[in-house]
Short mmCIF file of the C-alpha atoms (twelve columns), coordinates in Angstrom:
data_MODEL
# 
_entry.id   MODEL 
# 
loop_
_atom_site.group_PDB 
_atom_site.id 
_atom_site.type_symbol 
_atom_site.label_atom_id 
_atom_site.label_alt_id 
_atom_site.label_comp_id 
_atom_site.label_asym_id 
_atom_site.label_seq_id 
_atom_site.Cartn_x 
_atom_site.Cartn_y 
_atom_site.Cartn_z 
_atom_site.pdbx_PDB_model_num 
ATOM 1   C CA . UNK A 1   -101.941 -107.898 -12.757 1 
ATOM 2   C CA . UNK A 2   -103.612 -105.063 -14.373 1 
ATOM 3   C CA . UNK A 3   -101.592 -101.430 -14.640 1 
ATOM 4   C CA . UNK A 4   -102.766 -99.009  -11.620 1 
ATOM 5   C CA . UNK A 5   -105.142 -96.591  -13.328 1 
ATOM 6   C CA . UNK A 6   -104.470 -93.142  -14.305 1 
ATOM 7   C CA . UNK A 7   -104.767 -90.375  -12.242 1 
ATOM 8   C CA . UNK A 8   -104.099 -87.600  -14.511 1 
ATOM 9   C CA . UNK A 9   -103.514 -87.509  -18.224 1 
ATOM 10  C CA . UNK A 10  -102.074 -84.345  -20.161 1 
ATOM 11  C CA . UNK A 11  -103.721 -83.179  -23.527 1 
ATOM 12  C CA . UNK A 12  -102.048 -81.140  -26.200 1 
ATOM 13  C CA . UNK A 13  -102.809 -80.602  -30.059 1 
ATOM 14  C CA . UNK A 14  -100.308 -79.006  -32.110 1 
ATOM 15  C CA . UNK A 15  -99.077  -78.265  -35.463 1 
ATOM 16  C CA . UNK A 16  -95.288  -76.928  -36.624 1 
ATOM 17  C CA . UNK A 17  -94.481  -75.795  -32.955 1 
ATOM 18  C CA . UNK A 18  -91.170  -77.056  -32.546 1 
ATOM 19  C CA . UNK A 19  -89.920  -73.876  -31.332 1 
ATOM 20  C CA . UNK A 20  -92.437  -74.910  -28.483 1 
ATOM 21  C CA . UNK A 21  -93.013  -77.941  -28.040 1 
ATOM 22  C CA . UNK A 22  -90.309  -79.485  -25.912 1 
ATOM 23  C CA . UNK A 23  -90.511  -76.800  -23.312 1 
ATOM 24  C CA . UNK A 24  -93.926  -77.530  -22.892 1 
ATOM 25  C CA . UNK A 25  -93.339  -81.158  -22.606 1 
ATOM 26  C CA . UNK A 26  -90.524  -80.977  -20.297 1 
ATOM 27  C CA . UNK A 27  -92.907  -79.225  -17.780 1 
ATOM 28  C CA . UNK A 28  -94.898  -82.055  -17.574 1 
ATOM 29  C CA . UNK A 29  -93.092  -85.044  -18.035 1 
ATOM 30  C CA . UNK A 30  -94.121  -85.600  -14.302 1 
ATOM 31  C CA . UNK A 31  -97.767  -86.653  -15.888 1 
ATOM 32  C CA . UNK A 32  -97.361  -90.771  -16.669 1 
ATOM 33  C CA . UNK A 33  -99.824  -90.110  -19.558 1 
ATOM 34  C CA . UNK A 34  -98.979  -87.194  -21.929 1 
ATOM 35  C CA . UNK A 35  -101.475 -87.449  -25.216 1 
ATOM 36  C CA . UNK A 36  -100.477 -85.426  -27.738 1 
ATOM 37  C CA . UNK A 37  -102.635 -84.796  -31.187 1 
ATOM 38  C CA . UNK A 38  -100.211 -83.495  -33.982 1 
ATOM 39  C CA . UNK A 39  -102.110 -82.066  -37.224 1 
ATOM 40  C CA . UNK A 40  -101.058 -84.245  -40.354 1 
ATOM 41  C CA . UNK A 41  -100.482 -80.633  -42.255 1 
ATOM 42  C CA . UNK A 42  -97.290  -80.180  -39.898 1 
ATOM 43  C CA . UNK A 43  -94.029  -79.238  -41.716 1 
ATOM 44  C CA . UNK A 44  -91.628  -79.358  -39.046 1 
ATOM 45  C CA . UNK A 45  -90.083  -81.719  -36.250 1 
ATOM 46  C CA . UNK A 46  -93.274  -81.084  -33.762 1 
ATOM 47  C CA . UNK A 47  -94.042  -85.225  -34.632 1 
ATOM 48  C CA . UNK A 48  -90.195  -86.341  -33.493 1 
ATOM 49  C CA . UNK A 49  -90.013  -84.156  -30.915 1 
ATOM 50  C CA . UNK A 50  -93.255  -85.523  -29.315 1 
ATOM 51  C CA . UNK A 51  -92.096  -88.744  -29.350 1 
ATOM 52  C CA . UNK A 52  -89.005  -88.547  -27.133 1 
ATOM 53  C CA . UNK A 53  -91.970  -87.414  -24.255 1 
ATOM 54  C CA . UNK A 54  -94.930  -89.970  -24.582 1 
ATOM 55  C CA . UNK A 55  -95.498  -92.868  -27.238 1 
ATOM 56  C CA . UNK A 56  -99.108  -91.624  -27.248 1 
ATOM 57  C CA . UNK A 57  -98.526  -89.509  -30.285 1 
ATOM 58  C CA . UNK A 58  -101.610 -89.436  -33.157 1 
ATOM 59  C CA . UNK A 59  -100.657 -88.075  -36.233 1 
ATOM 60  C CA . UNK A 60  -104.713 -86.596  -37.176 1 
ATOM 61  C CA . UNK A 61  -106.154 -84.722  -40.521 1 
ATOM 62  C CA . UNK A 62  -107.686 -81.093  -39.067 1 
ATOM 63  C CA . UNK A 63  -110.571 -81.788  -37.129 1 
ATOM 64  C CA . UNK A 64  -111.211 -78.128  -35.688 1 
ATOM 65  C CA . UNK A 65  -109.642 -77.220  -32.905 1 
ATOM 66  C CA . UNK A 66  -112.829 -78.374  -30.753 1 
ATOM 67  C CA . UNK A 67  -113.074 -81.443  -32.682 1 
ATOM 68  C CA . UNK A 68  -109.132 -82.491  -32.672 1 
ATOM 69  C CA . UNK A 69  -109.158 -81.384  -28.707 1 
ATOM 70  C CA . UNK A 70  -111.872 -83.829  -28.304 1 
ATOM 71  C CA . UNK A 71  -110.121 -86.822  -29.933 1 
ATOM 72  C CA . UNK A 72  -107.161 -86.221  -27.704 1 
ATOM 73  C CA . UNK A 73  -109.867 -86.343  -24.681 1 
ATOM 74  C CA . UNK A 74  -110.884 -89.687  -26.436 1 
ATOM 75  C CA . UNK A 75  -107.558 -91.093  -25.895 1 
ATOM 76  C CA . UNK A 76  -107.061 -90.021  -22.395 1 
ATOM 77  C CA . UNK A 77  -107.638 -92.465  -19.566 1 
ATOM 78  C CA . UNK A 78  -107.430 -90.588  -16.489 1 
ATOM 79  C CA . UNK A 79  -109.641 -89.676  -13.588 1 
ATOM 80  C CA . UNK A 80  -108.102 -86.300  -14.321 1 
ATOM 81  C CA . UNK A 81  -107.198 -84.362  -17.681 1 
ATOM 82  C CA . UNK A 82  -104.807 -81.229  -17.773 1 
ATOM 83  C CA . UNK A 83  -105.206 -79.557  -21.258 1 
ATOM 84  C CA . UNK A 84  -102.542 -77.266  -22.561 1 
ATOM 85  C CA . UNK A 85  -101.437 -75.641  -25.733 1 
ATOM 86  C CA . UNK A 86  -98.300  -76.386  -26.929 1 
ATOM 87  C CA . UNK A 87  -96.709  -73.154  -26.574 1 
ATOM 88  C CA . UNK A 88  -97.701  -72.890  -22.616 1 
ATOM 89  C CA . UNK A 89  -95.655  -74.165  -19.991 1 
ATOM 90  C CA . UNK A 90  -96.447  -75.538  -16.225 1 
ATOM 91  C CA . UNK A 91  -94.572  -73.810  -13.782 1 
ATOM 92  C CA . UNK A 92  -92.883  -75.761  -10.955 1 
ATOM 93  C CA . UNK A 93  -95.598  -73.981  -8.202  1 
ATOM 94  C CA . UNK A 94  -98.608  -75.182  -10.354 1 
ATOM 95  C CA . UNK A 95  -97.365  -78.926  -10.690 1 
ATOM 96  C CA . UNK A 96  -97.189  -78.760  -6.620  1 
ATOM 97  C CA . UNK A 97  -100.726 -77.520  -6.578  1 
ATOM 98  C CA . UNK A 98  -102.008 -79.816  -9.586  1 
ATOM 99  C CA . UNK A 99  -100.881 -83.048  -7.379  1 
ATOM 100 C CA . UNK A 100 -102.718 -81.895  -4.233  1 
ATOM 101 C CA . UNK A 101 -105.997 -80.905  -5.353  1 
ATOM 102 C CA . UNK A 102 -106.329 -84.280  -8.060  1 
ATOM 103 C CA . UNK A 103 -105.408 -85.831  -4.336  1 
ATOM 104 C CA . UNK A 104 -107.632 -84.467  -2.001  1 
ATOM 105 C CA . UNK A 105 -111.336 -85.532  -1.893  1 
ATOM 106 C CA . UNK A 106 -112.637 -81.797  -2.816  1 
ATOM 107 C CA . UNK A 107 -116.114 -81.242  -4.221  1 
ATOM 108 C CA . UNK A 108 -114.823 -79.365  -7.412  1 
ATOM 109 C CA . UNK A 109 -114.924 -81.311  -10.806 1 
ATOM 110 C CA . UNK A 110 -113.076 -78.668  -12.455 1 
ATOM 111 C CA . UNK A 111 -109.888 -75.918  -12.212 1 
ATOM 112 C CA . UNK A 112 -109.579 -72.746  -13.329 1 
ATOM 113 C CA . UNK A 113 -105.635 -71.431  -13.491 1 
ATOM 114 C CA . UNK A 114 -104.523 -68.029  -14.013 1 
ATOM 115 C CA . UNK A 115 -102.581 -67.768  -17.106 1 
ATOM 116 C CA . UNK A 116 -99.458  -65.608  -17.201 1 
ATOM 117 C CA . UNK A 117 -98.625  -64.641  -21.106 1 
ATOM 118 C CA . UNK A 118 -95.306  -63.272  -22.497 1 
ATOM 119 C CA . UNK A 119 -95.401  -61.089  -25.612 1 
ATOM 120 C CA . UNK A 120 -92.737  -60.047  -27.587 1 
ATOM 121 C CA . UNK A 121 -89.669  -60.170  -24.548 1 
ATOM 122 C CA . UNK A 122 -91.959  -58.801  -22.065 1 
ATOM 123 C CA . UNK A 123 -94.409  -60.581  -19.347 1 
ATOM 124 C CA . UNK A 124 -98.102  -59.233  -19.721 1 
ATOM 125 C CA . UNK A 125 -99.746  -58.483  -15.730 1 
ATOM 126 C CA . UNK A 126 -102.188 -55.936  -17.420 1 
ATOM 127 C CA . UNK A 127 -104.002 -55.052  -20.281 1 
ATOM 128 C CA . UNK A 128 -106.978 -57.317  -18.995 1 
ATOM 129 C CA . UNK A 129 -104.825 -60.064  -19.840 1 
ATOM 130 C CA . UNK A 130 -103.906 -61.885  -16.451 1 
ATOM 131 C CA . UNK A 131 -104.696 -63.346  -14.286 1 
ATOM 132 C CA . UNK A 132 -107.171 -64.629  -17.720 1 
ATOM 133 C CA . UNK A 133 -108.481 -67.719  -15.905 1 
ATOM 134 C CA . UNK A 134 -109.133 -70.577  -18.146 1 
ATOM 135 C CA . UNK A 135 -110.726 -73.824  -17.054 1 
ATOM 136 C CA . UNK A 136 -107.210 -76.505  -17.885 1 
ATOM 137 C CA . UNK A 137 -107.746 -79.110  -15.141 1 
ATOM 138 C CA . UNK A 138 -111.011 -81.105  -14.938 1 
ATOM 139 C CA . UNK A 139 -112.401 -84.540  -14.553 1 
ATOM 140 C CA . UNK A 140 -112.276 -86.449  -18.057 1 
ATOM 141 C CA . UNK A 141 -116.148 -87.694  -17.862 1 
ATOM 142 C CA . UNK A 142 -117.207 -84.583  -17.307 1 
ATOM 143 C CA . UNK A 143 -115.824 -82.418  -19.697 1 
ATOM 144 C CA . UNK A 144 -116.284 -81.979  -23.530 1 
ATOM 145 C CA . UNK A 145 -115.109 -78.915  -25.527 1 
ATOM 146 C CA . UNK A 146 -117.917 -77.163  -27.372 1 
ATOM 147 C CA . UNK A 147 -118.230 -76.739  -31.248 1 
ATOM 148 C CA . UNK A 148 -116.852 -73.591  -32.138 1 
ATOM 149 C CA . UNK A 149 -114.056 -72.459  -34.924 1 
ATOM 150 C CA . UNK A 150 -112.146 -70.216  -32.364 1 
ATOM 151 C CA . UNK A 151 -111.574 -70.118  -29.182 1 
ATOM 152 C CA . UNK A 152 -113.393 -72.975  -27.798 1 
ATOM 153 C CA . UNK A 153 -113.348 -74.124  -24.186 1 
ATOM 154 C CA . UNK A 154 -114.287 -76.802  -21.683 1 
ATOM 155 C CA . UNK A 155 -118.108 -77.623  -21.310 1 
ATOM 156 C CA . UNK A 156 -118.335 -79.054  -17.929 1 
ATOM 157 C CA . UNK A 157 -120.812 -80.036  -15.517 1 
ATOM 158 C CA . UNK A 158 -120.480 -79.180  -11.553 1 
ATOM 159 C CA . UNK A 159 -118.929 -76.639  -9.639  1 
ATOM 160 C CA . UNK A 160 -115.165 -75.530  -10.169 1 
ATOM 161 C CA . UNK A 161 -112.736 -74.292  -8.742  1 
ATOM 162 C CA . UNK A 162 -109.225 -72.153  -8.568  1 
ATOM 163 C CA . UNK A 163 -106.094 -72.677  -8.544  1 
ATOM 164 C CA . UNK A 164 -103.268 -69.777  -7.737  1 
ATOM 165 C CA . UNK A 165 -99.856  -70.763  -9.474  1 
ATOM 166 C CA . UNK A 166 -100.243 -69.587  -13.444 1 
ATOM 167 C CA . UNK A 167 -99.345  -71.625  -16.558 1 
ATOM 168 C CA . UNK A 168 -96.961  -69.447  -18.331 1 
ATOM 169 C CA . UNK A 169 -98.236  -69.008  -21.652 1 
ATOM 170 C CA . UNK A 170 -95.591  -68.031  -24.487 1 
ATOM 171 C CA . UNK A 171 -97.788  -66.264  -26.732 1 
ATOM 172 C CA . UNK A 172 -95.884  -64.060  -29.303 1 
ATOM 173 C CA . UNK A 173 -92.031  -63.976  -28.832 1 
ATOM 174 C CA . UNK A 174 -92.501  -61.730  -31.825 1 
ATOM 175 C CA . UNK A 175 -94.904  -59.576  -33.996 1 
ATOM 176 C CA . UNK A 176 -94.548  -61.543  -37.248 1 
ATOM 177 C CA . UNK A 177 -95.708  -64.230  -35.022 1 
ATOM 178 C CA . UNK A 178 -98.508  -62.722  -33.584 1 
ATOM 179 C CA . UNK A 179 -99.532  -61.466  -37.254 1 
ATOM 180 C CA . UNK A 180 -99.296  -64.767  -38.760 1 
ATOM 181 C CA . UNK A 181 -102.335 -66.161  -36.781 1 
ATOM 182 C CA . UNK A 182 -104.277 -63.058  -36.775 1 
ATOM 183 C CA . UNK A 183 -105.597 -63.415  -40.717 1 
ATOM 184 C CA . UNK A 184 -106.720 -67.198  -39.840 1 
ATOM 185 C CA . UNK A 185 -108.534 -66.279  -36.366 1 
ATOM 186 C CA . UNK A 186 -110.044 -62.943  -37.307 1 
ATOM 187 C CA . UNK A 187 -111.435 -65.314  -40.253 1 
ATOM 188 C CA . UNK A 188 -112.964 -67.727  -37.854 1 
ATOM 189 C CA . UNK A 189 -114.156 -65.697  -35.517 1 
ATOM 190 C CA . UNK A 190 -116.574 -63.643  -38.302 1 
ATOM 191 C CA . UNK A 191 -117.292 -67.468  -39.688 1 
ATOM 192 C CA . UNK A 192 -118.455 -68.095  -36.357 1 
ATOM 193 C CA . UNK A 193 -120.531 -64.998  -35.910 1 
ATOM 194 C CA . UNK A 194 -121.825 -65.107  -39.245 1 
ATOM 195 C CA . UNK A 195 -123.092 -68.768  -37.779 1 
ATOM 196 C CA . UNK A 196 -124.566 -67.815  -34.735 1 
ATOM 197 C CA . UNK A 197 -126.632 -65.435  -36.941 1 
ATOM 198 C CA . UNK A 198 -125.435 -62.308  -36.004 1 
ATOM 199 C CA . UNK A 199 -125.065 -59.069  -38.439 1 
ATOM 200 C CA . UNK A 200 -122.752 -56.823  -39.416 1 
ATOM 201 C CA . UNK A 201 -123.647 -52.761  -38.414 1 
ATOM 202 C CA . UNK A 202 -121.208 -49.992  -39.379 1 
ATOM 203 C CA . UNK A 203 -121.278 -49.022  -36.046 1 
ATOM 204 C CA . UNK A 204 -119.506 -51.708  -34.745 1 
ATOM 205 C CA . UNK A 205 -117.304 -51.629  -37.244 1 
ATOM 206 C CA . UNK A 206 -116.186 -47.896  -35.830 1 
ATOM 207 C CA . UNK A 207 -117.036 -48.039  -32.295 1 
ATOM 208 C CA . UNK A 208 -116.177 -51.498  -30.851 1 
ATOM 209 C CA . UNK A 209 -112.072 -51.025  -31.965 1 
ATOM 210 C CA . UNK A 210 -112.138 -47.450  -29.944 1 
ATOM 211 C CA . UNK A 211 -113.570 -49.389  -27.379 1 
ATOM 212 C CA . UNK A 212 -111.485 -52.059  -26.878 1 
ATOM 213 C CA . UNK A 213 -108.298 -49.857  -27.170 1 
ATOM 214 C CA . UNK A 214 -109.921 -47.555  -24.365 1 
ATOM 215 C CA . UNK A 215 -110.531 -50.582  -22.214 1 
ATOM 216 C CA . UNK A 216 -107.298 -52.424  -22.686 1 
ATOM 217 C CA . UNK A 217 -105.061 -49.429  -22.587 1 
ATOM 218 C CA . UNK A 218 -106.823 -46.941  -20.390 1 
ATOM 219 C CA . UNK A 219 -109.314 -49.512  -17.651 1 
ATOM 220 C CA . UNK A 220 -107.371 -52.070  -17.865 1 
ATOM 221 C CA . UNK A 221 -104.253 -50.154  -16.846 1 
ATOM 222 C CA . UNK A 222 -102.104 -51.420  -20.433 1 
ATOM 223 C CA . UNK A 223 -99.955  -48.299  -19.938 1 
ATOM 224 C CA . UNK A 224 -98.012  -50.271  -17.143 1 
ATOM 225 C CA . UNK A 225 -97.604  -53.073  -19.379 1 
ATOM 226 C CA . UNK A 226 -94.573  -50.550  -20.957 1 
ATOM 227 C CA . UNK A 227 -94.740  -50.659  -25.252 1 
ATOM 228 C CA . UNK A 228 -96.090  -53.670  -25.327 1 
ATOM 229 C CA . UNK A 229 -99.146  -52.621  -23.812 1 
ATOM 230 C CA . UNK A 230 -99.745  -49.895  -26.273 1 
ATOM 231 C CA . UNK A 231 -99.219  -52.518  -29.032 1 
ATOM 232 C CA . UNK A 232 -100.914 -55.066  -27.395 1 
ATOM 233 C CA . UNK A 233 -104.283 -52.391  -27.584 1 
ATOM 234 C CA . UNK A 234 -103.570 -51.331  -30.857 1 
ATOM 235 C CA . UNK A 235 -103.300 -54.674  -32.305 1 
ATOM 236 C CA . UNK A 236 -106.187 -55.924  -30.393 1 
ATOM 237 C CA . UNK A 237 -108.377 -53.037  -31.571 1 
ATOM 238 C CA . UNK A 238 -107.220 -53.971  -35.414 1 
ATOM 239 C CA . UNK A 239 -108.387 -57.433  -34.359 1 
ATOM 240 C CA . UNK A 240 -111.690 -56.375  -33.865 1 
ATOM 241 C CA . UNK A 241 -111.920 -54.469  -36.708 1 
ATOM 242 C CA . UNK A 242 -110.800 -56.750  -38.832 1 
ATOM 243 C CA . UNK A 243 -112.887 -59.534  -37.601 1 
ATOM 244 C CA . UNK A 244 -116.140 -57.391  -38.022 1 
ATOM 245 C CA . UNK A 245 -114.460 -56.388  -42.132 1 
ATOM 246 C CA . UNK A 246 -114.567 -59.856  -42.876 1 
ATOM 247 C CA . UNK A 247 -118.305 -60.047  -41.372 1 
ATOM 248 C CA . UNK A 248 -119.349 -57.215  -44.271 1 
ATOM 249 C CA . UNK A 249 -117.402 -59.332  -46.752 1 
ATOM 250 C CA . UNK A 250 -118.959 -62.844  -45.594 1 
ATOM 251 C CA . UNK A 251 -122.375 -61.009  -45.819 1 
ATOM 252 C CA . UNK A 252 -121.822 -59.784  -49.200 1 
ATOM 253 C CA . UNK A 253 -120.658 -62.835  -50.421 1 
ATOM 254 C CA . UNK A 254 -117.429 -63.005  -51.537 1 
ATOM 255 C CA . UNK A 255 -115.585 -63.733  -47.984 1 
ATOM 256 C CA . UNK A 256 -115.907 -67.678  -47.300 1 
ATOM 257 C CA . UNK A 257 -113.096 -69.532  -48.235 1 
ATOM 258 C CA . UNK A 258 -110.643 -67.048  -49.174 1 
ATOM 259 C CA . UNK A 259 -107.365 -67.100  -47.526 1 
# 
């Protein structure tokens, strides 16, 4: 007798996030098939501690994050697919509503879910961080992430949906933290621009960190957000700067491939 087939299957890559990891994976050992893509560069226990969740554990050279996302989605067989990062976590609320909509015969082939991030001991609800929708549940046939070095997302075809109980996203327990991705994504994301053909002008470089610390802070109400709000604009606007600095330095030739 062949095995019932899959309604949902759970997606995560990772790499050195054992400080993560479990928590994640104990929120969703509900899911019958947990895939989880572990970069070959890891240092840590993030392999082992996979393992004691799902045997569907594939220990991958660095494909990209689109690229290793789609190879998990390559080894998923469900009707259904619920990506995650590792260092999210599905709240008891969200699992309820996951079941019943994969369940129901709606029209939608895809969920958005409002994403709930903790930074450094506090829970974010401004800043024009929540609710930060983010397209996590979809059908698996449908779906492909798109080719980009940061922050890539779901390409999907037909008409989606949302969902109200958040994934609880563990961003940055602490600054060094946050710091130690910001060098590698501030270089991606001027790699990327510096693909798509755009150009570096001074006046971004002055005007579009103001901006974002105005919006953030000011429109986006960060001041309720306590100290972390404040930080939260001020590191964002360094973000931006940054990422536009290393857009001069790609253009003058001396930027790609440093560290």
């Amino acid at each position: 007798m062949s095995e019932k087939p899959v309604k949902l299957s759970a997606i995560i890559i990772a790499r050195d996030e054992e400080n993560n990891i479990r928590v994640c994976l104990e929120s969703i050992k509900w899911i019958k098939e947990i895939i989880v893509v572990v970069d070959s560069r890891t240092t840590d226990r993030t392999e082992k501690i996979a393992r004691e969740y799902t045997s569907h554990v594939f220990m991958v050279e660095w494909l990209g994050y689109a690229g290793s996302k789609n190879y998990a989605l390559e080894q998923a067989s469900g009707e259904w697919v619920l990506w995650l990062d590792a260092d999210e976590v599905v709240s008891p609320s969200l699992e309820f509503e996951i079941q019943r909509v994969i369940h129901e015969n709606e029209a939608y082939v895809g969920y958005e879910i409002p994403r709930l991030a903790y930074f450094v001991g506090r829970w974010i609800y401004h800043s024009g961080w929540y609710p930060g929708y983010v397209l996590r549940l979809f059908k698996r046939e449908q779906a492909r992430f798109k080719s980009v070095l940061v922050h890539e997302g779901v390409e999907i075809e037909g008409p989606i949906g949302r969902l109200r109980a958040n994934i609880h996203h563990y961003t940055d327990r602490n600054i060094r933290h946050y710091f130690s991705k910001f060098n590698q994504f501030t270089s991606l994301a001027a790699e990327e621009m510096a693909n798509q053909g755009k150009h570096f002008r001074v006046m971004d470089l002055i005007f579009r960190p103001f901006f974002i610390f105005i919006k953030m802070y000011f429109l986006r109400r960060g001041y309720f957000d306590g100290l972390q709000g404040f930080m939260l604009a001020v590191f964002s606007a360094s973000y931006v700067f940054t990422k536009y600095a290393k857009l001069w330095e790609l253009e003058q030739g001396f930027g790609r491939g440093t560290s």
